[in-house]
C-alpha positions in Angstrom: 0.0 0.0 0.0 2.6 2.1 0.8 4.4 1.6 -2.4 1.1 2.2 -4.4 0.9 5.6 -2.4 4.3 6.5 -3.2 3.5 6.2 -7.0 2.1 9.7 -6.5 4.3 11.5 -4.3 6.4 13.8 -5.5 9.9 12.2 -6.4 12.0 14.0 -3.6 9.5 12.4 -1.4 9.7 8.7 -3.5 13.1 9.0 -3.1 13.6 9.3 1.4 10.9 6.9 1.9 12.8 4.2 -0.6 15.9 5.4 1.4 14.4 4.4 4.9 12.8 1.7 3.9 16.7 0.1 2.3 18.3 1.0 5.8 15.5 -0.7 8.1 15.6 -3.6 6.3 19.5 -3.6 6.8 18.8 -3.0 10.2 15.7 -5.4 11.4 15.9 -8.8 9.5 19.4 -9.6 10.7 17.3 -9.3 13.9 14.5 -11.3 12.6 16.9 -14.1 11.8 18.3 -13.6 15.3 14.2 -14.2 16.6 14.3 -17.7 15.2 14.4 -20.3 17.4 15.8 -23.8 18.2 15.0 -24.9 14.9 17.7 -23.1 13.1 18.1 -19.8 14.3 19.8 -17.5 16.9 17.6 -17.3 20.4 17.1 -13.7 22.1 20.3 -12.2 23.0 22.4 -14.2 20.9 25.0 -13.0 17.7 26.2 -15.4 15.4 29.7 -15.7 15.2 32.4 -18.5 14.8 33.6 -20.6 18.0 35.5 -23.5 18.7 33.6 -26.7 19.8 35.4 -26.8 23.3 33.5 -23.3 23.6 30.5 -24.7 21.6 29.9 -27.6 24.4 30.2 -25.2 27.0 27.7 -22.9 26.2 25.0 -25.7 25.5 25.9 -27.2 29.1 28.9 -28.4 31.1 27.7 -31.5 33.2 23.8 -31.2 32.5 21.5 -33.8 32.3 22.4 -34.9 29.0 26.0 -35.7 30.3 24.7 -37.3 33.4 22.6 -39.6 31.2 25.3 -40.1 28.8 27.2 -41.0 31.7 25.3 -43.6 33.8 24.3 -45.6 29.9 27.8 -45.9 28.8 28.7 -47.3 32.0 27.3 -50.5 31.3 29.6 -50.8 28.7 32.6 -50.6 31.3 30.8 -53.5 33.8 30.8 -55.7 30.6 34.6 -55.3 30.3 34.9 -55.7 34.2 32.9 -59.2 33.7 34.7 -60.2 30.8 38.1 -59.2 32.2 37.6 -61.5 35.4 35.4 -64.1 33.7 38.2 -66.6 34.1 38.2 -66.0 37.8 35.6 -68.6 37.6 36.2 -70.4 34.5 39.6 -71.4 35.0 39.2 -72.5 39.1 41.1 -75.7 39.7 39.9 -78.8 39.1 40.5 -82.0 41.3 42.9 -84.6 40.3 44.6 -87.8 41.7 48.1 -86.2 41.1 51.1 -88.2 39.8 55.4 -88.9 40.5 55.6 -85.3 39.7 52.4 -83.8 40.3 50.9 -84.0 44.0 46.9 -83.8 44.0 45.0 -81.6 44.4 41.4 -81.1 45.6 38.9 -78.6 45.3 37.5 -76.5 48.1 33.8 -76.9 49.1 33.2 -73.1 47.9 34.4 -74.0 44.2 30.9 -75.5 43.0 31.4 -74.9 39.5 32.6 -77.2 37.0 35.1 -75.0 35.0 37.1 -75.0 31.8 40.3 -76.9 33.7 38.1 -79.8 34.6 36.2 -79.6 31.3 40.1 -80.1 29.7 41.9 -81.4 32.1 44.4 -78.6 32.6 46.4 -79.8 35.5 49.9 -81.1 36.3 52.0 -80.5 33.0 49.0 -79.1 31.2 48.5 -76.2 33.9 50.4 -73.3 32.2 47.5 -73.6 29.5 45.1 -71.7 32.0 48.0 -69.0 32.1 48.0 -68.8 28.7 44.3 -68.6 28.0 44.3 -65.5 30.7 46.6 -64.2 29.5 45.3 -63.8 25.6 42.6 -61.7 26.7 45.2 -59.0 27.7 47.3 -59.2 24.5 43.7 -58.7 22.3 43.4 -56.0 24.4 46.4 -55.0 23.5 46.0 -55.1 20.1 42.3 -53.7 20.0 42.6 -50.6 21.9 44.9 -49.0 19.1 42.8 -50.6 16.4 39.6 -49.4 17.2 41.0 -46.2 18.1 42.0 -45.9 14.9 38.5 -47.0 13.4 36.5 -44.7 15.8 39.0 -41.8 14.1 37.8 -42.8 10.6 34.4 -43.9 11.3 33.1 -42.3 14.2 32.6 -43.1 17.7 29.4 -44.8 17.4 30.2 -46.5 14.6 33.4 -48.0 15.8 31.3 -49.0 19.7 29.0 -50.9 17.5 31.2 -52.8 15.7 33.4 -53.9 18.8 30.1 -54.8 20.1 29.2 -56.7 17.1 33.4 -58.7 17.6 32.6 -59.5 21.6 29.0 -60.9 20.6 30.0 -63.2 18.3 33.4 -64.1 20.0 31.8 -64.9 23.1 28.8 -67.1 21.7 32.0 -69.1 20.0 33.6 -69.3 23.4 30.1 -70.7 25.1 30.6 -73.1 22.0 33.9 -74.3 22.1 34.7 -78.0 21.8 38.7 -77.8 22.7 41.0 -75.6 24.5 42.1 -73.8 21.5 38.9 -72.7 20.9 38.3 -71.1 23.5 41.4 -69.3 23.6 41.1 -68.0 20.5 37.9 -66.8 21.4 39.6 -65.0 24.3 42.2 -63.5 22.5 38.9 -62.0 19.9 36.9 -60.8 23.3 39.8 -59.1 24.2 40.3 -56.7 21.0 36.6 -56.2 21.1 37.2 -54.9 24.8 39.9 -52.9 24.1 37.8 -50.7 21.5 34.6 -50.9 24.1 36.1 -49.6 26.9 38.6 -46.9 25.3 35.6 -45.9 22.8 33.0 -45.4 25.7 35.7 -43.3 28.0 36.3 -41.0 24.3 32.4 -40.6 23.7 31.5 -39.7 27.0 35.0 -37.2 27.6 34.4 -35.9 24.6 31.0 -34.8 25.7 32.1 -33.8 29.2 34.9 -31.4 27.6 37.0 -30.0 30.7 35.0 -32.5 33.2 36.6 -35.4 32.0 37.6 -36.9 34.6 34.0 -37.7 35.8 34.3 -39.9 32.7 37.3 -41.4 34.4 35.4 -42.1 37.5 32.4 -43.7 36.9 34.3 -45.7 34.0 36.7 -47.1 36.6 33.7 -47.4 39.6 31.7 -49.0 36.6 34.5 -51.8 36.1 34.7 -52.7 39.6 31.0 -53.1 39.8 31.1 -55.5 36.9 33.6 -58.0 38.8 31.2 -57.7 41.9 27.9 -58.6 39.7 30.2 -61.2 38.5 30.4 -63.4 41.4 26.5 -63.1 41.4 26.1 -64.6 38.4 29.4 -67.2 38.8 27.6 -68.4 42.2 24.0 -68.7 40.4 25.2 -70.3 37.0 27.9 -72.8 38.6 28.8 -74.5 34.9 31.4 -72.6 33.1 29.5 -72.4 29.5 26.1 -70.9 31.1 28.4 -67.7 32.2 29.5 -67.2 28.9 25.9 -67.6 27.6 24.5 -65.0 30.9 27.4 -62.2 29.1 26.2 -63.4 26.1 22.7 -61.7 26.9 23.9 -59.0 28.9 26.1 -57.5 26.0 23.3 -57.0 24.1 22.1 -54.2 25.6 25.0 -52.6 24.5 23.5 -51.7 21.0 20.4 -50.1 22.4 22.4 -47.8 24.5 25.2 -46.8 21.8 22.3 -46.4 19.2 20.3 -43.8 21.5 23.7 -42.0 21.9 24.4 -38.9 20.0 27.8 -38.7 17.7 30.4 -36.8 19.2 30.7 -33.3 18.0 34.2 -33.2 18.4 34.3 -35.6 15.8 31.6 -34.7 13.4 33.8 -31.5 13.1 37.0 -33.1 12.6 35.3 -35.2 9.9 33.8 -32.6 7.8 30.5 -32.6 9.4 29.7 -29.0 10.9 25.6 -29.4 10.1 25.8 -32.4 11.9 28.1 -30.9 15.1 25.8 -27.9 15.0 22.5 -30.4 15.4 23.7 -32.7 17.8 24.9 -29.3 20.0 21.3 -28.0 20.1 20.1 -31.1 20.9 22.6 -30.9 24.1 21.5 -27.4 25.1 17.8 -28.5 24.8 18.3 -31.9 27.2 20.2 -29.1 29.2 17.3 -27.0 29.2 20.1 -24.2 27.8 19.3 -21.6 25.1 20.1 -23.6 22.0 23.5 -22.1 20.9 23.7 -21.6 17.1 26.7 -20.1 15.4 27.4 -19.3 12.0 30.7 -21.6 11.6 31.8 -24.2 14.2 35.4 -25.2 13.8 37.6 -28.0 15.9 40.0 -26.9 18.9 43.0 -25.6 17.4 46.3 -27.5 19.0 49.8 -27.2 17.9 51.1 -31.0 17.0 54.5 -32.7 18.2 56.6 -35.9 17.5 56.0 -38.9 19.3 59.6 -38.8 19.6 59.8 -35.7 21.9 58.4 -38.1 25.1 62.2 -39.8 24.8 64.1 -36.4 25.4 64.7 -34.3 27.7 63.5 -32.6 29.8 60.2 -35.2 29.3 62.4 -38.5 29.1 62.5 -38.9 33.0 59.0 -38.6 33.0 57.7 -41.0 30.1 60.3 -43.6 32.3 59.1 -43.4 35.6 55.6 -43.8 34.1 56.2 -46.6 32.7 57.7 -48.1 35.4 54.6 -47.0 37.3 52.0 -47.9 35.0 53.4 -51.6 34.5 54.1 -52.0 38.2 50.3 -50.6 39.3 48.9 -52.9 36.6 50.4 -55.8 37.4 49.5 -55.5 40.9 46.2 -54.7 40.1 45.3 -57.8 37.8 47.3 -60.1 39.8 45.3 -59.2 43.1 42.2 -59.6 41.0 42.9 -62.9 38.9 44.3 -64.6 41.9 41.3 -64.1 43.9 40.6 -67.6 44.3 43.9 -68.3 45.9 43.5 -65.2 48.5 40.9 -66.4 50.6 38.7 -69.5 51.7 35.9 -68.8 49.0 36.2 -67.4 46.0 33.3 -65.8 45.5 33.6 -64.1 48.6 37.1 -63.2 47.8 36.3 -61.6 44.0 33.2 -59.8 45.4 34.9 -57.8 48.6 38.2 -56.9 46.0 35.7 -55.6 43.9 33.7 -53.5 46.9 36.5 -52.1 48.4 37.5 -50.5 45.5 34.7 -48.1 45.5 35.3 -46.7 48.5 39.2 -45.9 47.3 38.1 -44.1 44.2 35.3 -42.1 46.5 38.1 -41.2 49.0 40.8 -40.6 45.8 38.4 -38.2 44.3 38.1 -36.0 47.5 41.9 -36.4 48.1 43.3 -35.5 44.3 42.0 -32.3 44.4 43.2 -31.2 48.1 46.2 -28.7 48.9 47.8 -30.7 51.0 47.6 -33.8 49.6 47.9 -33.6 45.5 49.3 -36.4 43.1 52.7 -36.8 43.6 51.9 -37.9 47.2 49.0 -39.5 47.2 50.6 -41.7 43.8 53.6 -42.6 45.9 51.3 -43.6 49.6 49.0 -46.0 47.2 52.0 -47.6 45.9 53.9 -47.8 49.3 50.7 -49.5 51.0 49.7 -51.1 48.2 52.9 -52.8 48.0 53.7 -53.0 51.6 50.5 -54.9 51.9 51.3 -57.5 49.2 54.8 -58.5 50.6 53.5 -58.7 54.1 50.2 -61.3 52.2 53.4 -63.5 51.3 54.2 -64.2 54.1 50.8 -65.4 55.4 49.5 -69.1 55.0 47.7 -69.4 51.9 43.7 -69.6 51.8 43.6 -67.9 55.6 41.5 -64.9 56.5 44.1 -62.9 57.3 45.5 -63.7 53.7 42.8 -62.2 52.1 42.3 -58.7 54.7 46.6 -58.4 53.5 45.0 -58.3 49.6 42.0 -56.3 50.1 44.5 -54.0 52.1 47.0 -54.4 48.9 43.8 -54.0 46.4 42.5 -50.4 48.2 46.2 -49.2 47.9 46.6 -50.1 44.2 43.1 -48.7 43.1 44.2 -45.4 44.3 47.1 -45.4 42.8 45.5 -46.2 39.3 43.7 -43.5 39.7 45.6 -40.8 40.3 47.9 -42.1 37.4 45.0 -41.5 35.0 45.5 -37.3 36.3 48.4 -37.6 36.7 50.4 -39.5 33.7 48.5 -36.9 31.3 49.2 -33.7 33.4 53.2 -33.9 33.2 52.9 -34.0 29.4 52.3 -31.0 27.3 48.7 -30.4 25.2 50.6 -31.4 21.7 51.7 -35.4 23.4 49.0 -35.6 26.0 47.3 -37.8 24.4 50.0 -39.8 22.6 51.7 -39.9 25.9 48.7 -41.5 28.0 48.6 -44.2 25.6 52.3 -45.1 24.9 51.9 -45.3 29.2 49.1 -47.9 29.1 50.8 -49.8 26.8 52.9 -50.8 29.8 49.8 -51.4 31.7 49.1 -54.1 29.2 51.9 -55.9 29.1 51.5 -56.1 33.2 48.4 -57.8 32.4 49.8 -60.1 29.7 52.4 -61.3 32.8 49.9 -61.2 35.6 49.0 -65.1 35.0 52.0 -66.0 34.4 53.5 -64.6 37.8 50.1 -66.2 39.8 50.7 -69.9 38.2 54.9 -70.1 38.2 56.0 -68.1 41.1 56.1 -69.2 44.3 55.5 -66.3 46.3 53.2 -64.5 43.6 52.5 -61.3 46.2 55.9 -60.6 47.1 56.4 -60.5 43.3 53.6 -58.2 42.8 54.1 -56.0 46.0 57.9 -55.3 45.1 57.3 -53.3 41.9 54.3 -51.5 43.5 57.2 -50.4 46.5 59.9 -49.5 44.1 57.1 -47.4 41.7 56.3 -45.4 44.5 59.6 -44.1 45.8 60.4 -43.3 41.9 57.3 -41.4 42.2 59.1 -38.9 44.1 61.1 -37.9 41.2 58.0 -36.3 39.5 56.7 -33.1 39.6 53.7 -31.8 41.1 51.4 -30.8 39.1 48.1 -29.7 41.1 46.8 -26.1 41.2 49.5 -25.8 37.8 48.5 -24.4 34.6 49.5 -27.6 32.4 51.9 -27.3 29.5 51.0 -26.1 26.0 54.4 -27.1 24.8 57.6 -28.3 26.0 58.8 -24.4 26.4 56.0 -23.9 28.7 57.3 -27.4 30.6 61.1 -25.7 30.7 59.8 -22.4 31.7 57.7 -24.2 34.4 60.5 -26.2 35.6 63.3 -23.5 35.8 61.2 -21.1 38.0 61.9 -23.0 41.1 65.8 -23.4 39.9 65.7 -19.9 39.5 64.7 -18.9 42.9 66.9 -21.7 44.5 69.8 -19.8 42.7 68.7 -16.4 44.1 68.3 -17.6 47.8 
């Protein structure tokens, strides 16, 4: 109407009108595009603009109800690698057998009901390192899966990659309920364990990737999560006595996996990285509305900028001393650990009992490790080096006690609550000395170490002859090298290995001026 009007004016007056009309629409439908909502738009207050997707994940919610939720699922992922990890607690318990000139007999305790795999194959006397063996192979597919499916989770996704380990430790366990021989089943072992290794390092990446700078939550409930898997273990060993039913009872519990990864959301982080930002920005507003946040919409979303560095640089100095005593403490903490945990049925008078308390008192050492990691007057450094010391302390005074006896078993759990706090604070810790470029690259050259414990863990329970005094010196001699290390609570961490020399020569510096 107004236009039609204008036909008649005067041109002078044609000509402001057209003028004002040119600069309000400048001015007003940016704004109107700002008015729309969730569904594509910018909310009430909001500019569009380019941010990173650290940023990005803040703004729609640090630790809100979608990370909570995200949280609790995934954790029955890490129970299922808890169960399978200890699984041949009870499938490989000893089996009775007349003995011979070189063997002496040996009988089974009342609290072993079960019939397992040994008396299934008669893996006693000369055929007993076979049970070492078979334990042992789920440890090296673990270590073999958790770089694979790294990898694949990098070129896939993170969902993607979950659901296909999922897919590997379904059908490898059905074909371990299935065995007819030996080989078999280890075989099958060796499979569950590279499925494992990409379950529980591609649940712990989902949910830390969606918990940004809260990330050690993730590490948290993923290690409270594994703990109650061995405990809901000995549930189900005690109620399904034969060794095959177990496998067949993880068979059905596994399969809630795919429900839970296929409700999950995509990581953003990764969407972004592989060319995906319509995808990032959609799975970001559906975080801010679970949140109950303002959905945050921006014009471009880009991935966290981070300068890169040779794997090489964790072998020089000034980071050399630290890669080594991390090693030395990751290996000796995990060997420990899975020794204390696969020899439960040799640490106490019942091994159900036995598997179910290590399992319970490491929950109240990862309560007590996450108020103490954080405190002043405690930090890592110290509270790394006391787990170790009583960790280890505990173990050599366990060899020294009668095995099978009550007292045996309060020196492990003692041994077991040192060693989980420990592994904890090694998680904060072992990634904090490193700078942002190697973080990550030096956290997992570390838990390679870790697995290697693990692969030797059988070995040390079936051919040593004092298996705790060989698990509690390493622990002891870890914990004093400890005390080599840096502190590095209430520290801004490195961005490069300048920032790391910088950080280190302050103290020298005053030292020098005193």
């Amino acid at each position: 109407l107004k236009a039609a009007v204008c036909t008649v004016c005067p041109a002078e007056a044609r000509a402001q009108w057209l003028a004002k009309r040119n600069t309000g629409a400048r001015h007003h439908r940016p704004a109107a595009k700002q008015r729309r909502g969730a569904t594509g738009g910018l909310a009430p207050g909001q500019r569009e603009e380019m941010i990173d997707v650290d940023h990005a994940l803040q703004a729609a919610g640090v630790m809100g109800a979608y990370q909570w939720v995200l949280l609790v699922a995934l954790s029955w992922i890490h129970m299922i690698c808890g169960m399978q990890a200890m699984l041949f607690v009870f499938v490989g318990l000893p089996a009775a057998h007349p003995g011979s000139q070189d063997c002496p007999p040996a009988p089974v305790p009342p609290a072993h009901v079960g019939r397992s795999l040994v008396a299934d194959y008669g893996l006693v006397c000369e055929k007993a390192d076979y049970a070492a063996v078979i334990s042992a192979s789920l440890f090296v597919g673990f270590l073999i899966g958790a770089p694979l499916f790294g990898w694949l989770s990098d070129r896939v996704g993170r969902k993607a990659a979950l659901l296909a380990a999922a897919c590997v430790v379904e059908i490898a366990t059905v074909a371990a309920a299935l065995s007819s021989t030996v080989v078999l089943f280890g075989v099958s072992r060796l499979v569950i364990g590279v499925a494992i290794g990409g379950l529980n390092v591609g649940a712990f990446v989902l949910v830390a990737e969606f918990l940004g700078a809260q990330r050690s939550f993730g590490a948290l409930s993923a290690g409270v999560a594994f703990a109650i898997g061995i405990g809901v273990l000995s549930a189900v060993a005690w109620s399904f006595p034969l060794w095959r039913t177990e496998c067949w009872v993880l068979v059905g519990l596994q399969l809630l996996i795919f429900p839970i990864v296929g409700m999950a959301h995509e990581s953003p982080k990764w969407q972004l990285s592989a060319g995906y930002e319509e995808a990032a920005k959609e799975t970001l507003i559906i975080v801010a509305k679970f949140n109950n946040m303002p959905a945050p919409v921006w014009q471009h979303v880009q991935p966290s900028q981070m300068e890169q560095a040779s794997l090489s640089t964790l072998f020089k100095a000034p980071l050399s001393l630290r890669m080594a005593v991390m090693s030395v403490a990751w290996f000796a903490v995990a060997m420990a650990y899975y020794g204390l945990a696969l020899g439960a049925g040799q640490l106490g008078p019942n091994v159900y009992v036995s598997n179910a308390l290590g399992a319970a008192v490491e929950l109240p050492a990862k309560m007590l490790f996450v108020a103490a990691v954080d405190n002043p007057y405690v930090g890592r450094r110290l509270l790394a080096t006391a787990g170790f010391l009583s960790g280890g302390a505990a173990c050599v005074y366990g060899g020294t006690l009668p095995p099978g006896s009550v007292q045996l078993l309060a020196a492990a759990l003692a041994g077991r609550f040192g060693i989980a706090f420990a592994f904890g604070t090694l998680y904060v810790w072992g990634s904090e000395l490193f700078p942002t470029p190697i973080r990550n690259s030096s956290l997992g050259a570390q838990s390679m170490f870790a697995r290697g414990a693990g692969i030797c863990a059988p070995f040390v329970l079936t051919l040593s002859s004092s298996p705790l005094v060989v698990l509690g010196v390493p622990a002891i001699a870890a914990g004093l090298l400890c005390l080599l290390l840096p502190e590095t609570l209430g520290r801004k961490l490195p961005d490069s290995v300048e920032d790391l020399v910088e950080e280190e020569e302050k103290p020298l510096m005053k030292r020098q001026e005193a």
